[in-house]
C-alpha positions in Angstrom: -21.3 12.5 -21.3 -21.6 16.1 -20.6 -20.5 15.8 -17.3 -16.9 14.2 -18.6 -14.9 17.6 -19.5 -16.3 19.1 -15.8 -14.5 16.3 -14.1 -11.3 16.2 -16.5 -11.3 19.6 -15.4 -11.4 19.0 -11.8 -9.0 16.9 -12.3 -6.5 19.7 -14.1 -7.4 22.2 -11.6 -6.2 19.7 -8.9 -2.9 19.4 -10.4 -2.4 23.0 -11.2 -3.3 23.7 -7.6 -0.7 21.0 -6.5 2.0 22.2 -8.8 1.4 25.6 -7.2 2.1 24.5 -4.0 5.5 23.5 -4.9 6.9 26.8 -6.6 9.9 28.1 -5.1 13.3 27.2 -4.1 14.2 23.6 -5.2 16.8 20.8 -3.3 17.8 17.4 -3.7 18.9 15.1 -1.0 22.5 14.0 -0.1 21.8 10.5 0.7 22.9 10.8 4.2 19.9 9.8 6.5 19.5 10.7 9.6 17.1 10.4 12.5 15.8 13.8 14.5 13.7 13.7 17.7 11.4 17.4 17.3 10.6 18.4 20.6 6.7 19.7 20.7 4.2 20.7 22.4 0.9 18.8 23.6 -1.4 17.6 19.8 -4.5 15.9 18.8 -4.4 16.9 15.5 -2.0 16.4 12.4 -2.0 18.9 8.9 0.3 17.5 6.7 1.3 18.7 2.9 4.3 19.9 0.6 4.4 15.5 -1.1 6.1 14.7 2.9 5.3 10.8 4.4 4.0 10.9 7.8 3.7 7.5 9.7 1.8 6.8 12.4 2.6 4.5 15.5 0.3 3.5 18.5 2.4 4.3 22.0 2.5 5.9 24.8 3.2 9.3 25.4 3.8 11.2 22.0 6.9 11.8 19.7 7.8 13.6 16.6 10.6 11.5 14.6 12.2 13.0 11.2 14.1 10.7 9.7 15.3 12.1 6.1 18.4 13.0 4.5 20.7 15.5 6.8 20.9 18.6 4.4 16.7 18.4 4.1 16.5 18.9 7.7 16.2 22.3 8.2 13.9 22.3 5.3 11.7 20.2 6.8 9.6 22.5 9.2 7.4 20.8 12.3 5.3 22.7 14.6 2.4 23.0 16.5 0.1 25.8 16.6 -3.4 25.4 18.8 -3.1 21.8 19.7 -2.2 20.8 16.0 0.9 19.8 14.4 1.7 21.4 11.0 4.4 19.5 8.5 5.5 21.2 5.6 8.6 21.0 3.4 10.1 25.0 3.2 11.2 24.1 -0.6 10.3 22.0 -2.8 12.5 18.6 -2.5 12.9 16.7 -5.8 14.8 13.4 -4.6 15.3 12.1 -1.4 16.3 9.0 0.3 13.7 10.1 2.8 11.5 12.9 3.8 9.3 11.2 6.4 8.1 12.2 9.9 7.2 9.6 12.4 4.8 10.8 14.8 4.2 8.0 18.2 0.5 9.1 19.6 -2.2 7.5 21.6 -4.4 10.6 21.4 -4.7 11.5 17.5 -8.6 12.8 16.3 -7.8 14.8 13.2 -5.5 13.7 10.3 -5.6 16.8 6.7 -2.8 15.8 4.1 -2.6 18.0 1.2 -0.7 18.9 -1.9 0.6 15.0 -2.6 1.6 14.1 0.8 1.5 11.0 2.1 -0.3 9.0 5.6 0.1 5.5 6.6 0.2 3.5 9.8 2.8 1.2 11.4 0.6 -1.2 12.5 -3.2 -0.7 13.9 -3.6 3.0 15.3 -6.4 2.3 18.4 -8.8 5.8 18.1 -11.4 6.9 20.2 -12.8 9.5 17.0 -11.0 10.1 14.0 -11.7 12.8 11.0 -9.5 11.9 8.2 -9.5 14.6 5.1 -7.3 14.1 1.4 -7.1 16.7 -1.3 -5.0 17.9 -3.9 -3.7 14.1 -4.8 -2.8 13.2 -1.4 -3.0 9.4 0.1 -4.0 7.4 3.0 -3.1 4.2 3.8 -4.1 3.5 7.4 -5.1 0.5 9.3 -7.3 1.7 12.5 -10.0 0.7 15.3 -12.2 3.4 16.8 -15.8 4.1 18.2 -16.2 6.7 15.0 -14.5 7.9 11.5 -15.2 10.0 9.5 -13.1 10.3 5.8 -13.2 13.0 3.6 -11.5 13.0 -0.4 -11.6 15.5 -2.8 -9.7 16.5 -6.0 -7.9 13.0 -6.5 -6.8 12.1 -3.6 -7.0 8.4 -2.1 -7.7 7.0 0.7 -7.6 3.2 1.6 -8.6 2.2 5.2 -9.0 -1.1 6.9 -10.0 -2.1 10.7 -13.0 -1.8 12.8 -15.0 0.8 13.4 -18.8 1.9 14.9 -19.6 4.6 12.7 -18.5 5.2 9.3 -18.8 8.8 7.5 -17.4 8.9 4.4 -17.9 12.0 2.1 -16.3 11.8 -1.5 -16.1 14.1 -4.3 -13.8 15.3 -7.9 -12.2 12.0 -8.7 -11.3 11.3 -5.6 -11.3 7.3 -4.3 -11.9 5.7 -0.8 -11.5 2.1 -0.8 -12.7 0.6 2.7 -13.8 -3.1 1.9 -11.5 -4.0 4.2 -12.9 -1.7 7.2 -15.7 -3.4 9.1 -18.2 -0.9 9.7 -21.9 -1.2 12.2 -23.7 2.3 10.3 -21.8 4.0 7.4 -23.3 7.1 6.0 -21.7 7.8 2.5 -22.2 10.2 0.0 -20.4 10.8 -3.2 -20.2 12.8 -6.3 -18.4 13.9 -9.6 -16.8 10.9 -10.6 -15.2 9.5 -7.0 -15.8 6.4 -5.7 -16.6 4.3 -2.0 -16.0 1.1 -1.5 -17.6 0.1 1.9 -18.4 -2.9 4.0 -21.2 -1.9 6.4 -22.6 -5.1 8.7 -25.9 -3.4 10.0 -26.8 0.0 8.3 -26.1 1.7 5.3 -27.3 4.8 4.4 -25.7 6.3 0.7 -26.5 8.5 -1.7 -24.3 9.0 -4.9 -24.8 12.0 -7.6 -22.9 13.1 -10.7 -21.1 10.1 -12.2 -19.9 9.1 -8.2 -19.5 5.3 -7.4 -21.1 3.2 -3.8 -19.6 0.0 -4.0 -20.9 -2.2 -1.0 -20.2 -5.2 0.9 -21.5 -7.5 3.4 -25.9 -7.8 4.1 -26.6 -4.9 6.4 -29.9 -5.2 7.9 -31.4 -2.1 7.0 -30.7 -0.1 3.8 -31.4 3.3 2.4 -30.2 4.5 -0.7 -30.5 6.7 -3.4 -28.8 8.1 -7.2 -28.9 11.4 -9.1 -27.4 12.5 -11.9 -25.7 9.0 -13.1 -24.6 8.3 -9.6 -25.1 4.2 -9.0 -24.7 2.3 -5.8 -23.6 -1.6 -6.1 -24.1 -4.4 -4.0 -20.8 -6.6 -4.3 -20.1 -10.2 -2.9 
């Protein structure tokens, strides 16, 4: 029980931190959407924050779509800086009819979404390696195939994942949640702690340790297991 008021504290500092993120100039949208074709450079990777939606689309070639309300435009900053593409909202938008970037990419390998943005996928994104990473209340909502991925949550952010994959890495941590039942894994590796939670279905090897009140919830027989708890961590089979 002693370890309840650190999380719930986690938990506060995440918000705070959020809420921090957000101070300055304010604007609401005028209902007006509009669609915006960003020219930009060459990317592989994507950084993503300020509570903006980012969709992903498999294609060829790559584009940068804003489609939002006309006056949040220019608020709405995209740009690339060594190979990765930074989205941020320049004030802090309190209604919108939209506020979402559409980015077409055959060659993505690195996904961060921060201060309560927001990641999905229209459709199955085909990867060769992907690193996802949520904080600060952010979410994922992605449907992929790849040789390797590797997901990351901290400080209450989620994460739900579904596909096929190789290689599974999945590190969790301060409330955070990763729910990949629905992600057909050959070896996952996954480790959590302070009160976060996995949900995994790994068909040949799992390997997962969970410490500090953090959750394993598994799925499917893999062959081989290896598995340990610390601290009021506890690691379930489910059917």
């Amino acid at each position: 029980m002693r370890k309840l008021p650190y999380i719930i504290f986690l938990a506060m500092l995440s918000l705070s931190t959020t809420s921090c993120l957000f101070l300055g100039p304010s604007i609401n949208g005028n209902g007006d959407v509009a669609e915006e074709v960003r020219p930009v450079e060459d990317f592989n990777e994507v950084y993503v924050t300020s509570g903006m939606n980012v969709y992903f689309e498999q294609g060829t070639g790559l584009q940068v779509k804003v489609v939002a309300d006309k006056n949040l435009m220019e608020v709405i900053e995209t740009r690339v800086i060594g190979g990765r593409l930074e989205i941020r909202a320049l004030a802090n938008i309190w209604s919108a009819s939209s506020k979402k970037v559409v980015i077409t990419t055959d060659h993505i390998r690195d996904i961060e979404g921060t201060a309560g943005s927001n990641v999905y996928t229209n459709g199955r994104l085909i990867v060769d390696n992907l690193n996802i990473r949520a904080s600060a209340g952010s979410n994922f909502r992605m449907d992929i195939e790849g040789k390797s991925v590797e997901a990351s949550a901290s400080s209450g952010a989620n994460i739900y994942l579904s596909g096929l994959t190789r290689d599974f890495v999945a590190r969790t941590s301060s409330g955070s949640n990763l729910k990949a039942e629905d992600l057909k894994t050959e070896v996952s590796d996954i480790k959590v702690s302070s009160g976060s939670n996995v949900w995994i279905t790994s068909l040949k090897e799992l390997s997962a340790h969970a410490s500090s009140g953090g959750n394993v919830f598994y799925f499917g027989n893999p062959l081989t297991t290896s598995v340990s708890t610390s601290s009021g961590g506890s690691i379930q089979k489910r059917n």
